[in-house]
Each structure stands twice: as C-alpha cells, then as structure tokens.
DOLO-76904 format. One record per residue: x, y negated, z negated of N, C-alpha, C in turn. Coordinates in steps of 0.05 Angstrom, whole numbers, padded with zeros to 5 digits, always signed. Last residue first. Layout:
<nodes>
XYZXYZXYZ...
</nodes>
This chain:
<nodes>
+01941-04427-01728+01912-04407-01731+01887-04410-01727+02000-04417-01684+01979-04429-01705+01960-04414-01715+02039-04433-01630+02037-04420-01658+02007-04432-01675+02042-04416-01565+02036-04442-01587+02030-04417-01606+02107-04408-01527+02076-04402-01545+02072-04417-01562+02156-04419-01512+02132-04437-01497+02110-04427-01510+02203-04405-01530+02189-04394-01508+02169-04404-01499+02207-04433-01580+02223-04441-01557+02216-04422-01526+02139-04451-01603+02169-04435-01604+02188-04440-01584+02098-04504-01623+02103-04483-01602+02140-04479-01603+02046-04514-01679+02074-04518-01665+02080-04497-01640+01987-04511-01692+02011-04528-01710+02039-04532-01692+01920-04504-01663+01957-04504-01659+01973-04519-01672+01879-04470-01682+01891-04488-01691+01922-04484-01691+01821-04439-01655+01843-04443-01654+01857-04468-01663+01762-04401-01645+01763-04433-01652+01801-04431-01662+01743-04358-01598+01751-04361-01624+01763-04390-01623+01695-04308-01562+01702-04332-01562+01709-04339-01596+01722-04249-01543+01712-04266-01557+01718-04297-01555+01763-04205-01518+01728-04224-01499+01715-04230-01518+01784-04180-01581+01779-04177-01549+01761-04187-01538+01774-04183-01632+01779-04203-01613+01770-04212-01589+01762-04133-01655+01753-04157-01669+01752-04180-01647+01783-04093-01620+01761-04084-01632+01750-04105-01640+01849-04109-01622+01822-04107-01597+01801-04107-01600+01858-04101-01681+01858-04132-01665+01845-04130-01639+01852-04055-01684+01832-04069-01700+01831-04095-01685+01898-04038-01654+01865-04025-01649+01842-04042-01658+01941-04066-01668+01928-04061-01641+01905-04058-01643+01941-04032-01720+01938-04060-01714+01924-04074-01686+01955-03982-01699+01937-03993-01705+01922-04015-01708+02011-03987-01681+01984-03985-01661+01962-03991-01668+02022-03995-01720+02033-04021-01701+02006-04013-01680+02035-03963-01769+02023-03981-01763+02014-03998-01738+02109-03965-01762+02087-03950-01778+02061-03970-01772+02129-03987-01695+02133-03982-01718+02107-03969-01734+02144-03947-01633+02126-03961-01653+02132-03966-01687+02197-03943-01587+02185-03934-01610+02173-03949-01623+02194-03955-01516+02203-03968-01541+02179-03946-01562+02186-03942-01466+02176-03919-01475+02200-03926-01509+02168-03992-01433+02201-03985-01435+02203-03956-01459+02110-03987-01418+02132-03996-01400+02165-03988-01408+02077-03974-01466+02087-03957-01438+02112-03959-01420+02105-03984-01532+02104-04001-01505+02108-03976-01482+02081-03983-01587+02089-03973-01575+02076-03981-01546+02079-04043-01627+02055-04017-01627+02080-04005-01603+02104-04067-01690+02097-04061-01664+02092-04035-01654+02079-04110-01740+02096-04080-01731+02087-04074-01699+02070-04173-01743+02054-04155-01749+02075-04133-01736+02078-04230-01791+02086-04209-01778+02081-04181-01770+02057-04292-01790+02046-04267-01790+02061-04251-01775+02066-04346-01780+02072-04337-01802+02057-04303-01804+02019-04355-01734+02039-04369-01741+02049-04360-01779+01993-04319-01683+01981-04326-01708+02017-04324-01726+02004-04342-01610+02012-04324-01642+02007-04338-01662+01996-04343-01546+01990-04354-01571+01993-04335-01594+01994-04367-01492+02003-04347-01501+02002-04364-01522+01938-04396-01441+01969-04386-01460+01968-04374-01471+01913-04420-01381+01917-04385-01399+01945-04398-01425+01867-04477-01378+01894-04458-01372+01883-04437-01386+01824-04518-01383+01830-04506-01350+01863-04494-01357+01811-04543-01424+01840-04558-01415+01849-04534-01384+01769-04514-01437+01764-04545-01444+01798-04566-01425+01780-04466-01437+01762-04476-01418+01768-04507-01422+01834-04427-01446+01833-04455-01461+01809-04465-01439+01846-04353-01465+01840-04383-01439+01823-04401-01457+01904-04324-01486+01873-04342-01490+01867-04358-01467+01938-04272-01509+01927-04286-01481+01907-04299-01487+01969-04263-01577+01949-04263-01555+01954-04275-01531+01983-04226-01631+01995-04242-01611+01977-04235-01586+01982-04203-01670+01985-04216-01682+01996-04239-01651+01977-04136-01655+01961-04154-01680+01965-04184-01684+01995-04157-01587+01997-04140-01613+01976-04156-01635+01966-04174-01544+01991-04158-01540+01996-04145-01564+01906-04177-01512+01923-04179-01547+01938-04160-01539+01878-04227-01468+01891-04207-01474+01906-04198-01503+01837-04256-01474+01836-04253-01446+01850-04228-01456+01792-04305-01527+01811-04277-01512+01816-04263-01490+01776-04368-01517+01773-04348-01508+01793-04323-01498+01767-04427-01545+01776-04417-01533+01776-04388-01525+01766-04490-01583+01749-04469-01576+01761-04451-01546+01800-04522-01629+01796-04520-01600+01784-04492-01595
</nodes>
C-alpha cells in the first residue's frame, strides 16, 4: 500500500497518510528496536544513539512517498509491519 510520511517519532516509528483509504496512522517497523531520542516535552533522557537515528530516519523518510506492508496491529492501535 502506497503511502506517505507526515511525521517520524523515532527511527523506527511513524505518522503516515494512507491516500488510497483517506486516513493518518501510526505505524512501526515490526521487529525493530530502535533507542530513544530525547523528548522536549518531559525533558526524558536519550539513549546512545537515539537522536541519531532520528536524524537519518528524517533525512530518508520525511515527505516521502513509501510502499508499506501491514502484518499486524498492537494493542494501541498501530499497525506493525514493513
């Protein structure tokens, strides 16, 4: 399914808009753990890495259009996949 980056919360976790089905979700690359980057909002510590990750995942992603394969969704409502 063809779809489109809106937001990347971390290396490994996105905002996509779905044109073909008219929504936004939340979506994570399924079996990938990526370190976390350091959060303004609750002034949380980063792990080694985390920002970085960040950086490359904006730099690659961001306002792209990317082809998506949903295997399953978590108990929060994100769809998992690749």
């Amino acid at each position: 399914r063809s779809s489109f980056r809106q937001f990347v919360a971390n290396g490994a976790r996105f905002k996509l808009t779905v044109p073909k089905e008219n929504c936004i979700i939340s979506f994570a690359c399924a079996g990938v753990r990526c370190p976390k980057c350091a959060r303004r909002d609750t002034g949380a510590d980063e792990e080694p890495f985390g920002n970085e990750a960040l950086a490359v995942t904006r730099s690659l992603c961001l306002q792209r259009e990317v082809d998506i394969e949903v295997e399953s969704i978590d108990k929060m409502g994100t769809f998992l996949g690749r």
